[in-house]
C-alpha positions as CSV (number, residue, x, y, z in Angstrom):
1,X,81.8,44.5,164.2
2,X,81.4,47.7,166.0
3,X,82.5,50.7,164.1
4,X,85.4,52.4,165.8
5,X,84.4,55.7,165.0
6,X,81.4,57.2,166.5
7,X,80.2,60.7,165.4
8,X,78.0,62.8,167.8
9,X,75.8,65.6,165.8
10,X,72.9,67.8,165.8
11,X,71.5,68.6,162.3
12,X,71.8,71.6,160.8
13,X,75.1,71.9,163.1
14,X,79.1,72.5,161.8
15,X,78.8,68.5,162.6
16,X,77.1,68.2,159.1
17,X,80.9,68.7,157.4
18,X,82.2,66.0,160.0
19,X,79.6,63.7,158.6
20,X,80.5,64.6,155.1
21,X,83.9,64.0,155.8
22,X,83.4,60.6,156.9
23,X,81.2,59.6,153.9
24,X,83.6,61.4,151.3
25,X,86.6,59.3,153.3
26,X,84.4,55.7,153.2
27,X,84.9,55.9,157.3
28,X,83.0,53.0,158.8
29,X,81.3,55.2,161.7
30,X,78.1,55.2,163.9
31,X,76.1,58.5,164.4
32,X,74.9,59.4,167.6
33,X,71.9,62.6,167.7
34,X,72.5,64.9,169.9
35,X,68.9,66.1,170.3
36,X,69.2,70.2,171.2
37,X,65.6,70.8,171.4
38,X,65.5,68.5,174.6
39,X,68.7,70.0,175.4
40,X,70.7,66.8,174.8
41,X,74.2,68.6,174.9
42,X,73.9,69.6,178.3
43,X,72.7,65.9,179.6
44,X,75.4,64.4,181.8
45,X,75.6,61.3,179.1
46,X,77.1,63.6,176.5
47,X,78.9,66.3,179.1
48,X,80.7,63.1,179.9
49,X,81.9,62.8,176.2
50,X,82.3,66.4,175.4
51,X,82.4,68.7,178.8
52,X,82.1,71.6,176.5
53,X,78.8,70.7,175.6
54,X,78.8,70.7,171.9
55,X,78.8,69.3,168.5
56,X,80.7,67.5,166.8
57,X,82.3,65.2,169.3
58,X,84.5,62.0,167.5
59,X,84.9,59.2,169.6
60,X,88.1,57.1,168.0
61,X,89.8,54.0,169.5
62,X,92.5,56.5,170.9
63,X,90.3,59.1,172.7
64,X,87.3,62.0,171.9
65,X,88.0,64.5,169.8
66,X,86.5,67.6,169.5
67,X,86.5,70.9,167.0
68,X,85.5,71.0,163.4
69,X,88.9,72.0,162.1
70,X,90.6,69.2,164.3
71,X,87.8,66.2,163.7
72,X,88.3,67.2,159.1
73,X,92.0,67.3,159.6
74,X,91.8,64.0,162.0
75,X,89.4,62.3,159.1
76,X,91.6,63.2,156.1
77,X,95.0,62.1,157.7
78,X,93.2,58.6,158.8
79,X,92.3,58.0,155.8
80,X,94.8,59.1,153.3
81,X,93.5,56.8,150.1
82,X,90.5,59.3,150.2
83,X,92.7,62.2,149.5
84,X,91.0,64.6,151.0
85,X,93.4,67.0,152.0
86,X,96.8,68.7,150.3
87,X,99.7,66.8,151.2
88,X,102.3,69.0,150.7
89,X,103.0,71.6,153.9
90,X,101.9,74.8,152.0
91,X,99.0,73.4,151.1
92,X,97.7,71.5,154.2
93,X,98.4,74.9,156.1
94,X,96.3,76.8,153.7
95,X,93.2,74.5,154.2
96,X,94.2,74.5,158.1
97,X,94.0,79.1,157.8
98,X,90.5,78.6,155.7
99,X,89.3,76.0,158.9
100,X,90.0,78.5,161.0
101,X,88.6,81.1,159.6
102,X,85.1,79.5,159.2
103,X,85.2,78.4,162.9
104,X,86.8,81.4,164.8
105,X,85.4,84.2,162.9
106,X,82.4,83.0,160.3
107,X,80.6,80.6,162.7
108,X,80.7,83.1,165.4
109,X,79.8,85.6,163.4
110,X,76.5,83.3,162.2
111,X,76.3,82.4,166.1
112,X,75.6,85.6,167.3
113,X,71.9,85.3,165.7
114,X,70.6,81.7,167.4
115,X,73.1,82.0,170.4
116,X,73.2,85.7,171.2
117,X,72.7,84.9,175.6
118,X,76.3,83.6,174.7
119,X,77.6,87.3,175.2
120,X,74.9,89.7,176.6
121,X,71.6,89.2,179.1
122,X,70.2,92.9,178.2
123,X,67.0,92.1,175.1
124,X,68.3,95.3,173.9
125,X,72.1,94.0,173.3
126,X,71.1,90.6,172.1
127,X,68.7,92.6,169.4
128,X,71.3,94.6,168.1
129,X,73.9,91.6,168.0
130,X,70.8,90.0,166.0
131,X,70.7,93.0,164.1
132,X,74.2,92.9,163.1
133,X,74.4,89.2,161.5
134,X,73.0,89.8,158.1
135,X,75.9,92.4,157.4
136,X,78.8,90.4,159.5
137,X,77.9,87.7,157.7
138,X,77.8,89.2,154.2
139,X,81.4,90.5,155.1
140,X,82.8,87.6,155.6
141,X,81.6,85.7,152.2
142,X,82.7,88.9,150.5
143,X,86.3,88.1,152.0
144,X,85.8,84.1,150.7
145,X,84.5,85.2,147.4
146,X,87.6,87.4,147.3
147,X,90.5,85.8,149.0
148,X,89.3,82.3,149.4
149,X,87.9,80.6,146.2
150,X,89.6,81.0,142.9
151,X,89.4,79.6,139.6
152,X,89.2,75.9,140.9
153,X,86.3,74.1,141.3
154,X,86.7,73.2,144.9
155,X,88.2,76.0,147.9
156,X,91.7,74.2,147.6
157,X,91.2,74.3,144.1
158,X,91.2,71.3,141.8
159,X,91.2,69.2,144.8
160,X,88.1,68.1,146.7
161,X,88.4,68.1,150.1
162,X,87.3,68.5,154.0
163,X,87.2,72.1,153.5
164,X,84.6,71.8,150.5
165,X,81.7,70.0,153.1
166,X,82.9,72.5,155.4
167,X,82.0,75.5,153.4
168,X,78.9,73.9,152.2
169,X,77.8,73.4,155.4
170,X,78.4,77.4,157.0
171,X,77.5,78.3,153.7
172,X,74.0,76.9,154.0
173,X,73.2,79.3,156.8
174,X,73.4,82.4,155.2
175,X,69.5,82.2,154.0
176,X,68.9,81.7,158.1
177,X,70.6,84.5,158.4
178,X,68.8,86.8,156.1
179,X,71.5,87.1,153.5
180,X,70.9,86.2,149.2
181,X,74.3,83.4,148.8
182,X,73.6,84.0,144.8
183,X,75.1,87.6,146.4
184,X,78.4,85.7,146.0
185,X,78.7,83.8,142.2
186,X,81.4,81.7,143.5
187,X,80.2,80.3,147.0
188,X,77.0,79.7,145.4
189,X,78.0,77.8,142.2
190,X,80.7,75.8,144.9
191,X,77.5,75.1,147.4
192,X,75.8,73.8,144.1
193,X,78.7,71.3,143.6
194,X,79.1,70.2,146.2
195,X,75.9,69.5,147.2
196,X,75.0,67.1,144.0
197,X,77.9,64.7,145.1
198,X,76.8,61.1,147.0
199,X,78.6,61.2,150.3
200,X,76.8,64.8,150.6
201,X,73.7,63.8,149.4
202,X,73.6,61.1,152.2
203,X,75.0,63.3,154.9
204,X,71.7,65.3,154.1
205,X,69.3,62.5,154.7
């Protein structure tokens, strides 16, 4: 039987926490590679699935989904037996803030390094916006040291969930982009956790 899921990615991508997610959740799913290098994304194949020309793209009996916060809140409400997200309101909008704040703020802070003809032409401009990662990054794991992860194991607490591949995953590009993660005790001892679990494990392979 065809799976009904299909998950596009690119390694190394935000797609990696979709994939996680799907693993954690026991999704049956097939996993399409979007190859960048031979600028895949931009192919009409894939524009045709996601005209924005990115991963992760879900394909689901009911229509193509796009967005990391959307696809992890998508997998954990399809498959609620995996309990991998806070039921309760509170808590489900809390994980939805933390979302949010990796992809509007973190991953375009981490962006500005590989993807800096995103916002200037000038060399000069896209140096200096090169320049800049290694602090804007730091900044913002400061703020998830801080604000973000407690005394819990896990960034919702004593609850695995999506938001714990998600982490993982933006987390593992600080070295990429020249910062020290054992700067921040917490993110690094959660990346450390994380990463020794099964469905991760496989998502890595």
């Amino acid at each position: 039987m065809t799976p009904e899921l299909t998950l596009y990615h690119a390694p190394g991508t935000c797609a990696q926490a979709v994939r996680i997610a799907l693993l954690e959740a026991g999704a049956e799913h097939r996993l399409v590679h979007v190859d960048f290098s031979a600028g895949g994304q931009r192919s009409p194949d894939y524009l045709a699935v996601n005209p924005k020309g990115r991963v992760p793209a879900l394909a689901t009996e009911a229509g193509v989904l796009t967005e990391t916060p959307a696809l992890l809140a998508y997998v954990a409400q399809r498959f609620p037996q995996a309990h991998l997200a806070p039921t309760d309101a509170y808590g489900f909008a809390r994980m939805q803030e933390f979302h949010s704040y990796l992809a509007s703020t973190v991953h375009v802070a981490h962006a500005h390094r590989p993807r800096a003809s995103r916002w200037a032409d000038a060399p000069e401009a896209i140096a200096a916006m090169q320049r800049k990662v290694p602090e804007n990054m730091a900044e913002c794991f400061e703020l998830i040291e801080r604000h973000y992860l407690g005394d819990g194991p896990w960034a919702m607490g004593g609850q695995y969930t999506v938001a714990d591949g998600y982490l993982f995953t933006v987390a593992s590009w600080l070295a990429s982009d020249g910062v020290d993660i054992a700067r921040f005790p917490k993110v690094h001892a959660h990346s450390q956790r994380v990463a020794a679990r099964p469905a991760v494990q496989q998502a890595l392979v």
